[in-house]
Backbone as a printed PyTorch tensor [residue, N CA C, xyz], in Angstrom:
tensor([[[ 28.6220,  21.9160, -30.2380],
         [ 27.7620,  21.4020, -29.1880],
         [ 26.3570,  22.0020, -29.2630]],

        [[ 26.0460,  23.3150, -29.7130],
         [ 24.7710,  24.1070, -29.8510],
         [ 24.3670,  22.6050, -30.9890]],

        [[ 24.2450,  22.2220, -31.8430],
         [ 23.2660,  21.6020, -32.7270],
         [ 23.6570,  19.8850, -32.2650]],

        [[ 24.0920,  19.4260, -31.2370],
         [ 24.1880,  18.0430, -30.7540],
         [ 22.4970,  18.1390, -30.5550]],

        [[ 21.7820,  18.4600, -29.5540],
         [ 20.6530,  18.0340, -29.9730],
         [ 19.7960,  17.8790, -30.9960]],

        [[ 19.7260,  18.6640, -31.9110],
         [ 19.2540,  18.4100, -33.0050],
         [ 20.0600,  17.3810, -33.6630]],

        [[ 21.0440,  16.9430, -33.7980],
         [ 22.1080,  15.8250, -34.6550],
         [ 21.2020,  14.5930, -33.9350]],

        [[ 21.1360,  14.5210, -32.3870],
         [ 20.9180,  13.3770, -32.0120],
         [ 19.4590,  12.8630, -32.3560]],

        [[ 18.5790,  14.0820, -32.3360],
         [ 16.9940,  13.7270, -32.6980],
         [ 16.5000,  13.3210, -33.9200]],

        [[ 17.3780,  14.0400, -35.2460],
         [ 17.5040,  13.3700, -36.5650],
         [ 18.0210,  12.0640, -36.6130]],

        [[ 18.9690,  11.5980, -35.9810],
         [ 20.0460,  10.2010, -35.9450],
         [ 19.4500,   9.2810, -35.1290]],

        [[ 18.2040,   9.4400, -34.2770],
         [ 17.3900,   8.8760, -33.3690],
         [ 16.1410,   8.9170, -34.7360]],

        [[ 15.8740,   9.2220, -35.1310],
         [ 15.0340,   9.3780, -36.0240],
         [ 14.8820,   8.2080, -37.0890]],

        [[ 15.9080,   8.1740, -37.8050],
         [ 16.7160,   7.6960, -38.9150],
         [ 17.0030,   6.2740, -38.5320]],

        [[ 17.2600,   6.0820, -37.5780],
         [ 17.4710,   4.1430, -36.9880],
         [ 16.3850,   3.8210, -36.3540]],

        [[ 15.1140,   4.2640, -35.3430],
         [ 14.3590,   3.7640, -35.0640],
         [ 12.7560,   4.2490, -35.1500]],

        [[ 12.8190,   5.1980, -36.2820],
         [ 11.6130,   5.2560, -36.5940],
         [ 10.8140,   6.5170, -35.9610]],

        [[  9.2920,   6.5150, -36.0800],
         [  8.5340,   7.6720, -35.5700],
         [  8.7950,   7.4380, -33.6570]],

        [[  9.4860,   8.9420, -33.4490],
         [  9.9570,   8.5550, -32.2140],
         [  8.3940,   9.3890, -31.4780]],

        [[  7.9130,   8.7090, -30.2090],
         [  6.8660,   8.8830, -29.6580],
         [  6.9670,   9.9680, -28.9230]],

        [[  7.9580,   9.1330, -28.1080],
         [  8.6790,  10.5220, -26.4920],
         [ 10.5480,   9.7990, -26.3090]],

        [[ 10.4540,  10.7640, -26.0800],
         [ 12.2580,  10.5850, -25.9220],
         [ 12.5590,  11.2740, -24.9500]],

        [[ 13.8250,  10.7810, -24.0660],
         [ 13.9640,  11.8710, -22.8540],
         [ 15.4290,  10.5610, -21.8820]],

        [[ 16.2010,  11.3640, -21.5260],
         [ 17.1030,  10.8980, -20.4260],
         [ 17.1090,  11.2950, -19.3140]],

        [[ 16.9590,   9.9790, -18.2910],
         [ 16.5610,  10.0970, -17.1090],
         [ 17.9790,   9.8000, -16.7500]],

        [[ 18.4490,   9.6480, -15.2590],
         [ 19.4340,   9.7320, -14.7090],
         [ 20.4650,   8.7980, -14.6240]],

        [[ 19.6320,   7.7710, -15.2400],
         [ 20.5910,   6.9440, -15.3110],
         [ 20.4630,   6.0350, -16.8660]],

        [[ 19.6940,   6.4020, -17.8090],
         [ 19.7900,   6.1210, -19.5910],
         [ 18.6240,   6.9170, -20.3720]],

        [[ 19.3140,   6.6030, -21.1830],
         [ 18.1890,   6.9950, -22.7180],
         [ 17.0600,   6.4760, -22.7140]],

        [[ 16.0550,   6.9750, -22.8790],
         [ 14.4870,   6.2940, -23.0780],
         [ 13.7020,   6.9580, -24.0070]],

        [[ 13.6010,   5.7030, -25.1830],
         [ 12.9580,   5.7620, -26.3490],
         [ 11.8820,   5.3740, -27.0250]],

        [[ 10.6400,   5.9440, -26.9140],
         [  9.3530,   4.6370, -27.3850],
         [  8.8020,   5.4730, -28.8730]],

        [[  9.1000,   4.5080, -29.5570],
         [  8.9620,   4.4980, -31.1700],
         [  7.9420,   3.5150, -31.3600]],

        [[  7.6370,   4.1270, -32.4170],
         [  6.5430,   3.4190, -33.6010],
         [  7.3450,   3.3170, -34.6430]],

        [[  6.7210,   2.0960, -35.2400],
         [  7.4410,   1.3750, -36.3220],
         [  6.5420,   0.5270, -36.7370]],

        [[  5.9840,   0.6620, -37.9900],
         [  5.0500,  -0.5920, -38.9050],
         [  3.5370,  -0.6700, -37.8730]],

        [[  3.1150,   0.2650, -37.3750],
         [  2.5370,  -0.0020, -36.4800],
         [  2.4650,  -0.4680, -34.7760]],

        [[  4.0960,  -0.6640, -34.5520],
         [  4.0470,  -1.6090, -33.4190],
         [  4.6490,  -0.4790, -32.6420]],

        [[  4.6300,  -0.5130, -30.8970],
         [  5.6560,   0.4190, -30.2040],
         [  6.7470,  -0.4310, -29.4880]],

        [[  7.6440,   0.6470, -29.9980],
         [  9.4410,  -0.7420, -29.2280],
         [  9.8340,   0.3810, -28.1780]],

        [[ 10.3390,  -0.2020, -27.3060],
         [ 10.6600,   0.7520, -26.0060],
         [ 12.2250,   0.1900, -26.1300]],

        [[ 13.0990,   1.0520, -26.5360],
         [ 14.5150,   1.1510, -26.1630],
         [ 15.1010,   1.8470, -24.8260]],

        [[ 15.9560,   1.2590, -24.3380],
         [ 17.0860,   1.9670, -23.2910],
         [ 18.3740,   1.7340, -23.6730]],

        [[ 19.0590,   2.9940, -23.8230],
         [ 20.3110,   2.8370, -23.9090],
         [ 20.5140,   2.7130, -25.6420]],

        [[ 19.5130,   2.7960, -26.5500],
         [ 19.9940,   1.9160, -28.1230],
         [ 19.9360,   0.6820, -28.0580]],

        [[ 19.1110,  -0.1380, -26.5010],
         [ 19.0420,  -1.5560, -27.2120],
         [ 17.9610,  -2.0620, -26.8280]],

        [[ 16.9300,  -2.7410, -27.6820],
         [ 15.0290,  -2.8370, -27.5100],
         [ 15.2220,  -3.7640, -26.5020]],

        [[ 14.2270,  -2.9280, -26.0900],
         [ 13.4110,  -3.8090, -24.4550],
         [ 12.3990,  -5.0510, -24.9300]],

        [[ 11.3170,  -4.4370, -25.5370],
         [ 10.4370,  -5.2560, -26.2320],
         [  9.8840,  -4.4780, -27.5040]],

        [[  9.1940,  -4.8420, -28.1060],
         [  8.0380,  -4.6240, -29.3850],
         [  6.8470,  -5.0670, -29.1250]],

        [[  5.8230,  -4.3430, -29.2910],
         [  4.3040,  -4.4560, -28.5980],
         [  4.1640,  -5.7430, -30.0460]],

        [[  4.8090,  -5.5410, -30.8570],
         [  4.5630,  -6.9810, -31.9350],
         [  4.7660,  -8.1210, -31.3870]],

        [[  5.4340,  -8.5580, -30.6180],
         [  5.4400,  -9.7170, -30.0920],
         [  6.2000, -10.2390, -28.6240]],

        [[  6.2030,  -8.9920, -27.8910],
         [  6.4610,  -9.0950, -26.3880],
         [  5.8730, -10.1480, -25.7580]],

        [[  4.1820, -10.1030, -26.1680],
         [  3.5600, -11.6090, -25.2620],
         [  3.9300, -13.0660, -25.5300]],

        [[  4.8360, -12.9650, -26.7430],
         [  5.3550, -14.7410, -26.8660],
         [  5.9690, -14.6730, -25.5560]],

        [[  7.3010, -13.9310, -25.7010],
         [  8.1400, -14.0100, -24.4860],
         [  7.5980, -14.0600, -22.7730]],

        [[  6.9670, -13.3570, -22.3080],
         [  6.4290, -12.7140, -21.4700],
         [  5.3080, -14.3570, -21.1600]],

        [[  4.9080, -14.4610, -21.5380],
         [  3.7070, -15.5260, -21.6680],
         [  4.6680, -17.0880, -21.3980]],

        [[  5.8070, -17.4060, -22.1670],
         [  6.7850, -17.6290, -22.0030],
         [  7.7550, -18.2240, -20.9270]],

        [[  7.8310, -17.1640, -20.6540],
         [  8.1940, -16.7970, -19.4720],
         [  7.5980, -17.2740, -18.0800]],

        [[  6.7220, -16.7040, -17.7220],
         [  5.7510, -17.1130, -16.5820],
         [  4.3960, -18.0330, -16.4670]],

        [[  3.8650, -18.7760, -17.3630],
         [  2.7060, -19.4120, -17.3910],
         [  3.7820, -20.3430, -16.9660]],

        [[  4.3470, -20.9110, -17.4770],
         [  5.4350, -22.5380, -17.4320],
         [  5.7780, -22.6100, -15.8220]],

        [[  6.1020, -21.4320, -14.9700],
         [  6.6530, -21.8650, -13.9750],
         [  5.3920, -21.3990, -13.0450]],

        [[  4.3690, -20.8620, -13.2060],
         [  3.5390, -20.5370, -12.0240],
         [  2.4940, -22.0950, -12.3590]],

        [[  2.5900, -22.4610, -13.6990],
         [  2.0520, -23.9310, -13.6970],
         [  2.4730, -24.7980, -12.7760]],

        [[  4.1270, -24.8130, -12.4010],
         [  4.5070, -25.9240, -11.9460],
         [  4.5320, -25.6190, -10.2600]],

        [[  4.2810, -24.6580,  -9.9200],
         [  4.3320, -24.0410,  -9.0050],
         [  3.5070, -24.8880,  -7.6270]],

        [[  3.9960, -25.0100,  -6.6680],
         [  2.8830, -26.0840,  -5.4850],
         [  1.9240, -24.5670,  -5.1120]],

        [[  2.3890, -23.6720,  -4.7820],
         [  1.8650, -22.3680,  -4.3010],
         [  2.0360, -21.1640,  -5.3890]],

        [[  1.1010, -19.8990,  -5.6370],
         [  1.2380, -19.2050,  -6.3000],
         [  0.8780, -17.6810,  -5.4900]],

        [[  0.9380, -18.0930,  -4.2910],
         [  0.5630, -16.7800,  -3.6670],
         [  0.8820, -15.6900,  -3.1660]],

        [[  2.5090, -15.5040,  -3.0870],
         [  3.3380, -14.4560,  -3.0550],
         [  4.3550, -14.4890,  -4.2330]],

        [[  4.8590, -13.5690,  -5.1020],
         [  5.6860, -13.6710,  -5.8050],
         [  6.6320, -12.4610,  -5.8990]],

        [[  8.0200, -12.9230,  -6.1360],
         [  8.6160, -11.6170,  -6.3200],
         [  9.5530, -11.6580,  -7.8440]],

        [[  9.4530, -10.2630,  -7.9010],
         [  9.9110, -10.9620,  -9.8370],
         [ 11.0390,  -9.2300,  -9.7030]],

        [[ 12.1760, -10.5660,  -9.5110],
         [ 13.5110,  -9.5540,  -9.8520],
         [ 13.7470,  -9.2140, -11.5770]],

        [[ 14.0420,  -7.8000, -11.9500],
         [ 14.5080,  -7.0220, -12.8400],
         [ 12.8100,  -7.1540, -14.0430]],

        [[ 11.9660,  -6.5820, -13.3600],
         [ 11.0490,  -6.8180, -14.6310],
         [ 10.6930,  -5.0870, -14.5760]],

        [[ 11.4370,  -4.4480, -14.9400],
         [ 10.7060,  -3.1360, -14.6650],
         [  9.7950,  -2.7050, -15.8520]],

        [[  9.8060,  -3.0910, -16.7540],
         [  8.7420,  -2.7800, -18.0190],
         [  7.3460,  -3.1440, -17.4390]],

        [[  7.5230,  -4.4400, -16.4890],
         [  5.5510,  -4.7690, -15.8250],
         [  4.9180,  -5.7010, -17.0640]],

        [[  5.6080,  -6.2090, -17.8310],
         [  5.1390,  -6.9320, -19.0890],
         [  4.4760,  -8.7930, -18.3580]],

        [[  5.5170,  -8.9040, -17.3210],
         [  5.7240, -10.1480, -16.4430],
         [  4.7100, -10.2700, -15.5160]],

        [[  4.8080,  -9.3120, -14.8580],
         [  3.4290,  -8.6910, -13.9680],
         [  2.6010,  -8.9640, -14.3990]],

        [[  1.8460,  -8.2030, -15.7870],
         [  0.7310,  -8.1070, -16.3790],
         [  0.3830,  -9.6770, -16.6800]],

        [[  1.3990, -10.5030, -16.9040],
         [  0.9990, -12.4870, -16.7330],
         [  0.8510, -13.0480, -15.6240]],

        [[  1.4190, -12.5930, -14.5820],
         [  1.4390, -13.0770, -13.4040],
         [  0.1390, -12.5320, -12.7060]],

        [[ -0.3480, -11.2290, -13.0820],
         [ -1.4480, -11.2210, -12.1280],
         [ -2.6640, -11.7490, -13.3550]],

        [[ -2.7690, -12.3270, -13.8090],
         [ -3.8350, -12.9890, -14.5120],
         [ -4.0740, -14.6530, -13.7320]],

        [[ -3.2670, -14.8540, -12.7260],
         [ -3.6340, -16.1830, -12.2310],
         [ -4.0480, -15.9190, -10.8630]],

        [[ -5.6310, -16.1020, -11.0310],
         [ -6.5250, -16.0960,  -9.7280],
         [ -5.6410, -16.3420,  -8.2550]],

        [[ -4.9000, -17.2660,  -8.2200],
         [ -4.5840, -17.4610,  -6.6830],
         [ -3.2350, -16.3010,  -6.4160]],

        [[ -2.6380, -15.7650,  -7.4530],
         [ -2.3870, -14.5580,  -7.1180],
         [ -2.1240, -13.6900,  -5.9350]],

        [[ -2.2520, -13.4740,  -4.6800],
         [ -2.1570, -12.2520,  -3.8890],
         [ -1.6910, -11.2700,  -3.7620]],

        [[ -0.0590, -11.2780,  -3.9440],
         [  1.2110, -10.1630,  -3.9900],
         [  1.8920, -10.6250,  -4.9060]],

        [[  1.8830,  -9.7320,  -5.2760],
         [  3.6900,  -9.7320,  -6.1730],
         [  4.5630,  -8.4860,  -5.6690]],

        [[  5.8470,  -8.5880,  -5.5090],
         [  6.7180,  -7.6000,  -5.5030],
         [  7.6360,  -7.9790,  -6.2200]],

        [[  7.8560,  -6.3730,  -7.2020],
         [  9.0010,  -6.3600,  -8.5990],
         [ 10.0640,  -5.5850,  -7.9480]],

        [[ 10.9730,  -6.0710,  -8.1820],
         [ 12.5670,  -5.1330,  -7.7080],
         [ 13.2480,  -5.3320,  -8.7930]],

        [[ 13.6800,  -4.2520,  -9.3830],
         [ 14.5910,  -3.6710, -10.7170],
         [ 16.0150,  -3.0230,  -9.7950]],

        [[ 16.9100,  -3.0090, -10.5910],
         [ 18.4000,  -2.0380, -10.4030],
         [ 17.7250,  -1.1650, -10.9910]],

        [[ 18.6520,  -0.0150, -10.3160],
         [ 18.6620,   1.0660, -10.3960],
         [ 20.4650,   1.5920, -10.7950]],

        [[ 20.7280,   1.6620, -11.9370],
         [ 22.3710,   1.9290, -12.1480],
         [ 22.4130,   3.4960, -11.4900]],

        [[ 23.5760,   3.8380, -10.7730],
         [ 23.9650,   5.2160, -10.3540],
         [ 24.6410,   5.8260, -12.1860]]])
């Protein structure tokens, strides 16, 4: 058990690249690596996004429905805790609030 941390920081190393910051919070693993240039934010061992191409998705995602939208002036955007969604949503002027609510696993 004395060299589990070191086992895990080499083996974290070795699958996802130049690790940035690493650290477990209370409820998972949190990992932001560089790779080829790009940063991937893992939880848990499984990617959140890649700064390589997060904005297809993300863009994606929210232009299509705040288009179709009659009103755009309060919004609430369940499980976006990265703020990737946010960062599209507040780019449309009529805009006012948004509120993001994420789980929180015990």
């Amino acid at each position: 058990m004395v060299f589990a941390p070191k086992w895990v920081a080499r083996s974290e190393a070795r699958s996802y690249g130049k690790i940035e910051h690493a650290e477990d919070s209370a409820y998972q693993r949190i990992l932001l690596t560089k790779r080829e240039g790009a940063l991937e934010l893992y939880l848990n061992g499984h990617l959140q996004f890649s700064s390589r191409d997060e904005c297809r998705y993300h863009e994606a995602l929210v232009h299509p429905a705040l288009a179709l939208a009659s009103q755009a002036h309060r919004i609430l955007v369940g499980g976006g805790g990265d703020g990737l969604a946010l960062r599209e949503i507040l780019k449309w002027p009529d805009v006012e609030r948004v509120t993001l609510v994420d789980l929180i696993r015990p």
